[in-house]
MARMI-352093 format. One record per residue (C-alpha): residue in three letters; x, y, z. Coordinates in nm, 4 decimals. Layout:
BEGIN
 residuo        u        v        w
     ALA        X        Y        Z
...
//
This chain:
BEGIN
 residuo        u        v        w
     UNK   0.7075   2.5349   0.9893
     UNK   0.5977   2.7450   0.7147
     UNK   0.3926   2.5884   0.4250
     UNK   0.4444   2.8532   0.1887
     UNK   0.6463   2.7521  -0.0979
     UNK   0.4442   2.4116  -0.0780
     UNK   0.1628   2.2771  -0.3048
     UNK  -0.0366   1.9757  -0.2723
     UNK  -0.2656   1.8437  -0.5444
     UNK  -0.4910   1.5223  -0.4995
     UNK  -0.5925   1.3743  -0.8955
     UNK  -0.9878   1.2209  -0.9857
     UNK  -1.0503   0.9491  -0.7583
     UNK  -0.7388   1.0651  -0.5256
     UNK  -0.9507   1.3746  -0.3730
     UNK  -1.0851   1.1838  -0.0997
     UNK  -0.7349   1.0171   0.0524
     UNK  -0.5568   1.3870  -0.0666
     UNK  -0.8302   1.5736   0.1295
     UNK  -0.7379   1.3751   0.4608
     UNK  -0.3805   1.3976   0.3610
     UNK  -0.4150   1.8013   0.3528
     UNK  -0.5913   1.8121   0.7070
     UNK  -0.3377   1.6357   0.8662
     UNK  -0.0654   1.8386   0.7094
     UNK  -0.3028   2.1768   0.7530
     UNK  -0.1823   2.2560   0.3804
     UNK  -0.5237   2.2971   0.1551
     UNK  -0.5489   2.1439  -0.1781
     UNK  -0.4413   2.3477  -0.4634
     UNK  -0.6873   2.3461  -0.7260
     UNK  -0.6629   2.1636  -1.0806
     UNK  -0.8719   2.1229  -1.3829
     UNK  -0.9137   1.7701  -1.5492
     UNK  -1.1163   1.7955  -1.8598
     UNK  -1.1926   1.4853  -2.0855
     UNK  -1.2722   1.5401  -2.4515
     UNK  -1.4971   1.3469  -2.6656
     UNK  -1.2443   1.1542  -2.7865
     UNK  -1.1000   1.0140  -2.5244
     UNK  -0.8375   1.2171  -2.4870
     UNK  -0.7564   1.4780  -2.1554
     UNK  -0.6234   1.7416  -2.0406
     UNK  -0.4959   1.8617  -1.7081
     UNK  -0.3651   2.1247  -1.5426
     UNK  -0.2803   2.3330  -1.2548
     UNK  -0.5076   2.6437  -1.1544
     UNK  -0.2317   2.8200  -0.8881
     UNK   0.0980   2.9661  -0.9554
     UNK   0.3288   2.6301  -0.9102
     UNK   0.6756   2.8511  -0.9743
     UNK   0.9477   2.7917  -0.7796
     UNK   0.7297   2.5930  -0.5329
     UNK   0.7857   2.2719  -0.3830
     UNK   0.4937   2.0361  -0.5235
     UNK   0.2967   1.7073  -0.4054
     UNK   0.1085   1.5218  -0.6058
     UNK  -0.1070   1.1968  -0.4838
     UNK  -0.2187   0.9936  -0.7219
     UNK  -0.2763   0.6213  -0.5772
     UNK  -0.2840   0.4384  -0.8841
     UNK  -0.5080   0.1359  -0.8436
     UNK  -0.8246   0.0495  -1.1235
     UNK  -1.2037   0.1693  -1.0387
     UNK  -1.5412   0.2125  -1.1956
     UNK  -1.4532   0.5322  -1.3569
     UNK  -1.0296   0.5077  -1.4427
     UNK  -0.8096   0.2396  -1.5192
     UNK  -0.4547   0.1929  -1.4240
     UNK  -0.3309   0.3114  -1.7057
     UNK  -0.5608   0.6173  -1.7536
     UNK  -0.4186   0.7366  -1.3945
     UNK  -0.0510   0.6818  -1.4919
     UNK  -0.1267   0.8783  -1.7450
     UNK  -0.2636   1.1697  -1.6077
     UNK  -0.0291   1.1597  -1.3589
     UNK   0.2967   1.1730  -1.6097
     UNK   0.0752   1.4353  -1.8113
     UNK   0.0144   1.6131  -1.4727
     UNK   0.3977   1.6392  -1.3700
     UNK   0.5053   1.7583  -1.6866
     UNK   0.2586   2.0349  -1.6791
     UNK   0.3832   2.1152  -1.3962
     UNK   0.7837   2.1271  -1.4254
     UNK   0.6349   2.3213  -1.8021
     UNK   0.5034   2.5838  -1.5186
     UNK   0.8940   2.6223  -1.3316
     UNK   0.7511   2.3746  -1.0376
     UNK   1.0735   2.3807  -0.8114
     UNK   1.0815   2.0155  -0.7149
     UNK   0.7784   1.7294  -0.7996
     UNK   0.7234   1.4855  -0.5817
     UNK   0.4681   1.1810  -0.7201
     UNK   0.3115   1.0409  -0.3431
     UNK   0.1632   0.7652  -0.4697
     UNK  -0.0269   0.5380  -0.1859
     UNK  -0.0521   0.2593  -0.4123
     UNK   0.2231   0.1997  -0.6694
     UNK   0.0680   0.0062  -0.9748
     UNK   0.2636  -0.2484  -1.1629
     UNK   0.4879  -0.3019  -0.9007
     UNK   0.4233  -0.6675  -0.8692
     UNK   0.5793  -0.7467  -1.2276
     UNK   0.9551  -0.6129  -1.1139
     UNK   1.1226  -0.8955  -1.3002
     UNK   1.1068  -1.1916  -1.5770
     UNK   0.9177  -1.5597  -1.4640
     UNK   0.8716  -1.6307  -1.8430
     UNK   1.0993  -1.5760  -2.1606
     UNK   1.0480  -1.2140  -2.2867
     UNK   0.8196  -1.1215  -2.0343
     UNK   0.8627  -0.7345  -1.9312
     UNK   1.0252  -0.5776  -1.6216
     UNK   0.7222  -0.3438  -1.5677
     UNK   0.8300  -0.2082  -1.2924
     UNK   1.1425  -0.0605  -1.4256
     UNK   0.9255   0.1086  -1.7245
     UNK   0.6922   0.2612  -1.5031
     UNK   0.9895   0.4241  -1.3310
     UNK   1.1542   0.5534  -1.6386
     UNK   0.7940   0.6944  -1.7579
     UNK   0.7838   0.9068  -1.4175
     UNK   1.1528   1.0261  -1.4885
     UNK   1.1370   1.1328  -1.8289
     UNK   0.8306   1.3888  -1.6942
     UNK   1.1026   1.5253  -1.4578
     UNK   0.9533   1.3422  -1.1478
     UNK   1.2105   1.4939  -0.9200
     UNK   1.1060   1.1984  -0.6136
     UNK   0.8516   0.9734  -0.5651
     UNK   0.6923   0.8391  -0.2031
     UNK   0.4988   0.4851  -0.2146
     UNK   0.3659   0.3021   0.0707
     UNK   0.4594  -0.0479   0.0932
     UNK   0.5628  -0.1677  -0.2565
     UNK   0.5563  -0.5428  -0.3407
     UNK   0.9504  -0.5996  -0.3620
     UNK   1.1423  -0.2888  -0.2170
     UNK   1.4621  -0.3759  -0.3623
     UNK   1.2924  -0.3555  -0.6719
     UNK   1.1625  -0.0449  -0.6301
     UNK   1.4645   0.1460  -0.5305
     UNK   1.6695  -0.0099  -0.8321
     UNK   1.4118   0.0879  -1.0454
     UNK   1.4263   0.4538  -0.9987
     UNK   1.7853   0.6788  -1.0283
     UNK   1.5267   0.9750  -0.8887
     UNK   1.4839   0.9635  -0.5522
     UNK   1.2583   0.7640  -0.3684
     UNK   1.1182   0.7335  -0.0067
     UNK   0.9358   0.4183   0.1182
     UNK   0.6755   0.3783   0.3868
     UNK   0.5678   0.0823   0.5835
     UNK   0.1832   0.0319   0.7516
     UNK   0.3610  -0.2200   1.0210
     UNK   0.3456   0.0668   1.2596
     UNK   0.0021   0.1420   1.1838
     UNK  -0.0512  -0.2507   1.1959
     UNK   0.0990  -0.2899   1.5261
     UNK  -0.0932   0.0213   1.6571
     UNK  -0.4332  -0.1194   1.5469
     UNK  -0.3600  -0.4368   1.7480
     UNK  -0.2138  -0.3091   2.1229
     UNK  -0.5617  -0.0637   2.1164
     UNK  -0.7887  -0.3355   2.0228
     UNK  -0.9464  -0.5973   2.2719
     UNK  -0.7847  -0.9043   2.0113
     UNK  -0.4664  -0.9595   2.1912
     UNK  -0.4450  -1.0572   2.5970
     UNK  -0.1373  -1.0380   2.8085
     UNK  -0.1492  -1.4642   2.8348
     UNK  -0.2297  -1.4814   2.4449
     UNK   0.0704  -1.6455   2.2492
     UNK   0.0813  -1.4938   1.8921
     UNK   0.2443  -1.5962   1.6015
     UNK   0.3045  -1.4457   1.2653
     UNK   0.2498  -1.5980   0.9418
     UNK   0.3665  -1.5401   0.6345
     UNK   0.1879  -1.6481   0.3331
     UNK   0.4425  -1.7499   0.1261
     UNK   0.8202  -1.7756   0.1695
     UNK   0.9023  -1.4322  -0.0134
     UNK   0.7354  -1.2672   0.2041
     UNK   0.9599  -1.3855   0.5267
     UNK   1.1539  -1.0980   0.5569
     UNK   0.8179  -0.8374   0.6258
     UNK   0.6922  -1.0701   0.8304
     UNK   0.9957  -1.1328   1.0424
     UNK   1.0605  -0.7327   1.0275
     UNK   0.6256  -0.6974   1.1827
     UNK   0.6987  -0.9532   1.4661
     UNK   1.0023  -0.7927   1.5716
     UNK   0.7964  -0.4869   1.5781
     UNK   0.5262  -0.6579   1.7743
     UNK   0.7453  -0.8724   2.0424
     UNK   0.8993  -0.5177   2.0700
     UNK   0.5613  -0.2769   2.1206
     UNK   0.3730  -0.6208   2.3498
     UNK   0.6469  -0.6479   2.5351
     UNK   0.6962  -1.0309   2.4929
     UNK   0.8302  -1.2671   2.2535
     UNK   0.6272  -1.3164   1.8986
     UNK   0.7136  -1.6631   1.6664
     UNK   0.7165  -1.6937   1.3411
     UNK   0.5636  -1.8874   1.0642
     UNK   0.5575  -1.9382   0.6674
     UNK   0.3398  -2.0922   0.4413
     UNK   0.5069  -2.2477   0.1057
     UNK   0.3013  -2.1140  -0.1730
     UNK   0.2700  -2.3303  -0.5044
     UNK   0.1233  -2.2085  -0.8277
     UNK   0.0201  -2.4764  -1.1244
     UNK  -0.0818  -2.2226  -1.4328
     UNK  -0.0864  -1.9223  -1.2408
     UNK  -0.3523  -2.1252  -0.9777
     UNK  -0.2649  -2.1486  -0.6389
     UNK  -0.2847  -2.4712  -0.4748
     UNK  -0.4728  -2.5663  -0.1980
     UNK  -0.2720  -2.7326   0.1024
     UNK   0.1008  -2.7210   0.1082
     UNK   0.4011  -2.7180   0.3926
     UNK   0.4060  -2.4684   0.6812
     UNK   0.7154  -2.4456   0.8777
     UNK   0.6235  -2.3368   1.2587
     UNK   0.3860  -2.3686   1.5157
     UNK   0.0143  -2.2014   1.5251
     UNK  -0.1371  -2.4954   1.7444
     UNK  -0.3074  -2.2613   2.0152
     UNK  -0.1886  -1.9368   1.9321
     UNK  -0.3346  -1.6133   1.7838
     UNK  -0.2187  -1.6202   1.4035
     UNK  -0.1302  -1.2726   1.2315
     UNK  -0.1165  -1.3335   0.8437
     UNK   0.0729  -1.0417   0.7239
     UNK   0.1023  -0.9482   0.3753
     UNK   0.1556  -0.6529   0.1106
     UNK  -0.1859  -0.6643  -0.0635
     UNK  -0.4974  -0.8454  -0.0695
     UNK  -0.6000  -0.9337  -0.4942
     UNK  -0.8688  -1.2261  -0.4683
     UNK  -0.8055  -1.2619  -0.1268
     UNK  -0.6618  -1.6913  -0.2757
     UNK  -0.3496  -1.6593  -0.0744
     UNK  -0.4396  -1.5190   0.2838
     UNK  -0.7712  -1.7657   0.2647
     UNK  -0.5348  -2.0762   0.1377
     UNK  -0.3046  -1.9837   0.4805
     UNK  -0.6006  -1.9306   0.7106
     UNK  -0.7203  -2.2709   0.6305
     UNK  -0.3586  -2.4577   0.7323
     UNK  -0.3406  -2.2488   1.0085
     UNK  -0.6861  -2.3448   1.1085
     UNK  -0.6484  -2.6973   1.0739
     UNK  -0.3072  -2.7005   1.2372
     UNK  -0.5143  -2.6042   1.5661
     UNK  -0.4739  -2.1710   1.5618
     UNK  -0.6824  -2.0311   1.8133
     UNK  -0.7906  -1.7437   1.5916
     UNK  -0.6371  -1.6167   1.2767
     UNK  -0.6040  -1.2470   1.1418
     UNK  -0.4622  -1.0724   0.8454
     UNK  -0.2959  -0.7677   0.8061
     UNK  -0.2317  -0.6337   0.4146
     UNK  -0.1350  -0.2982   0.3225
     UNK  -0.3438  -0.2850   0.0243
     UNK  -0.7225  -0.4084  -0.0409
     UNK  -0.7907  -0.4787  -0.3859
     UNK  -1.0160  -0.7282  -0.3757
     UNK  -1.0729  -0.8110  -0.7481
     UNK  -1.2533  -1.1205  -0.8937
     UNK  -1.4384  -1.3398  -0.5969
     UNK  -1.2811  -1.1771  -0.3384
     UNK  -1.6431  -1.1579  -0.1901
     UNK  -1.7415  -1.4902  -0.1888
     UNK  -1.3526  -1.5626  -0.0674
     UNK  -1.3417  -1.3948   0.2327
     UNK  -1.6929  -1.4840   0.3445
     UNK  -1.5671  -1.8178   0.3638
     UNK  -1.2577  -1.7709   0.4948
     UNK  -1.1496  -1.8808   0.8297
     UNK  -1.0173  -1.5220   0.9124
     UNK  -1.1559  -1.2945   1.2050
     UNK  -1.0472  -0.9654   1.0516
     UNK  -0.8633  -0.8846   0.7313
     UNK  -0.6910  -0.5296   0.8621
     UNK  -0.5771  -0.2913   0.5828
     UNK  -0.4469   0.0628   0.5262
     UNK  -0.6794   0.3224   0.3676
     UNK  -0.4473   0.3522   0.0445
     UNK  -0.6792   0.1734  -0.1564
     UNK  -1.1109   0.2342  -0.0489
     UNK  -1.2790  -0.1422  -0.0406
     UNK  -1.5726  -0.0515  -0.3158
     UNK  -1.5279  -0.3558  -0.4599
     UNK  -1.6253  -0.5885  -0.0984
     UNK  -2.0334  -0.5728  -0.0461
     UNK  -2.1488  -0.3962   0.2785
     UNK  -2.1798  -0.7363   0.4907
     UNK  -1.8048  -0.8161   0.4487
     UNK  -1.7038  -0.4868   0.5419
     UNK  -1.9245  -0.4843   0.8093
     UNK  -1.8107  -0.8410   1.0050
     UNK  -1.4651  -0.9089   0.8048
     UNK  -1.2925  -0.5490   0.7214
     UNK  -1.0802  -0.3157   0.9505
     UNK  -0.9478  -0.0056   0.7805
     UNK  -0.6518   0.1609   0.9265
     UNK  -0.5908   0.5383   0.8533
     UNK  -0.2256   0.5584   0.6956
     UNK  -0.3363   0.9383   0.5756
     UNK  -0.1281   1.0907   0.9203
     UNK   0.1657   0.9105   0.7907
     UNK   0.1579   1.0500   0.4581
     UNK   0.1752   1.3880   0.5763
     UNK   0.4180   1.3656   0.8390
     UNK   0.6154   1.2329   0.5186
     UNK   0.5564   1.5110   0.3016
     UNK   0.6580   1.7649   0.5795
     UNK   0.9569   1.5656   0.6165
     UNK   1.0705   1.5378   0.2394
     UNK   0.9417   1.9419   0.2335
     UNK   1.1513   2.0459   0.5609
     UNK   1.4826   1.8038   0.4839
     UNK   1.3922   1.5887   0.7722
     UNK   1.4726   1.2323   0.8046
     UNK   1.1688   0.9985   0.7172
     UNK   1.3359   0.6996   1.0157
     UNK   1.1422   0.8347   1.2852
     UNK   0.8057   0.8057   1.1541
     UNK   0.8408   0.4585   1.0889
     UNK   1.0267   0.3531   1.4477
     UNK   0.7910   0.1998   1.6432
//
């Protein structure tokens, strides 16, 4: 199909995922200016003709050394509305890793909905639709918005990373473990996908996660059997890396043969270092939608397997672009 009347931008530390994103899609970058002023202040705008085209812009929005959060939520909003300023056709914010999306509702009195607010921000730039990978509560996510929105899943990419590598044998029994009881339904949705692409029956398991003061305790209930079976912790993101450890170590001591996790997104923030070192877990598998700068080379080296989610991305875009159906991509 042609790629004419389509433009696809990548913003600061978004180059490098945008740039595998356009060779997959065969669609080069358009070129933008970002300038920063001395006062802390920025500007930002496009460098092509965006008129009447059909328009992409990837911004994950995660913290690093150079931007904050909120400095690349705001570019991005300041981005958009430079471009539907220019007579962009349609926007679409592609946005790998959706910030704030963990705060979607209220666990103290007069706490915000955060999730809702960053949605109306992106609408009242005009953001026409916007594409995230793997967002912490989907229902939460599509309420948010009244734009449209399309949602994509690294189970696929999950499943694909584990019938290609030497971890699982035809006589293994596997079992998949969820950290915490909200996150039963993903992990009951990845070992349907699995039994389905191994070609034998997958079991289930779920840790029951209690927090004192925002601390997770150690310990705690598991309902289902590990006891000589490979364990797959599967999760949406990896922060200190408290949880996935915390479930390693029950399904360790409850007799798994070897334990894995599988999280979309790698944060690893405070001593997610000194965490994972310890940790009973193999492998922690994750998606490229977030790079692991903050995890020192020897964890990277014997703990971390990255999974590139960039093919998926663009098969997206040339969906949304061509009025295809996104279902297919994520069938397994």
């Amino acid at each position: 199909m042609s790629h004419n009347n389509l433009c696809l931008f990548a913003l600061g530390m978004g180059t490098s995922f945008g740039q595998k994103v356009s060779e997959r899609l065969g669609v080069a970058l358009s070129r933008c200016e970002e300038r920063d002023f001395e006062d802390g202040e920025h500007k930002i705008r496009s460098l092509v003709n965006v008129r009447e085209k059909d328009v992409f812009v990837i911004q994950p929005l995660y913290s690093d050394s150079r931007q904050s959060v909120n400095d690349k939520l705001c570019r991005l909003l300041f981005f958009i509305g430079a471009l539907r300023d220019a007579s962009a056709k349609r926007v679409t914010a592609v946005l790998p890793y959706l910030c704030y999306a963990r705060k979607d509702r209220k666990t103290q009195f007069r706490d915000p909905v955060t999730t809702r607010y960053v949605a109306k921000l992106l609408e009242a730039v005009q953001t026409d639709r916007v594409l995230a990978m793997d967002v912490h509560n989907l229902a939460a996510f599509q309420n948010a918005f009244n734009c449209r929105t399309d949602h994509l899943e690294a189970q696929k990419l999950f499943v694909d990373y584990f019938l290609s590598s030497s971890i699982l044998s035809e006589r293994d029994k596997v079992v998949v473990v969820s950290p915490d009881a909200g996150g039963t339904k993903r992990a009951e949705q990845f070992r349907e996908a699995l039994s389905k692409a191994l070609g034998k029956e997958v079991t289930t398991a779920f840790m029951e996660k209690q927090r004192s003061g925002g601390v997770i305790r150690k310990g705690g209930a598991m309902a289902g059997e590990v006891k000589n079976r490979i364990a797959i912790i599967i999760d949406d993101l990896v922060s200190t890396g408290t949880t996935l450890n915390r479930a390693a170590e029950v399904c360790q001591e409850r007799g798994a043969k070897k334990i894995y996790a599988a999280a979309t997104h790698g944060l690893f923030v405070g001593q997610a270092n000194e965490i994972l070192a310890a940790s009973a877990l193999e492998k922690v598998i994750i998606a490229d939608t977030i790079p692991p700068f903050r995890l020192n080379e020897k964890i990277i080296k014997e703990k971390l397997q990255v999974v590139d989610s960039a093919r998926l991305f663009a098969d997206a875009i040339q969906c949304v672009h061509s009025g295809n159906s996104l279902i297919e991509l994520l069938e397994i």
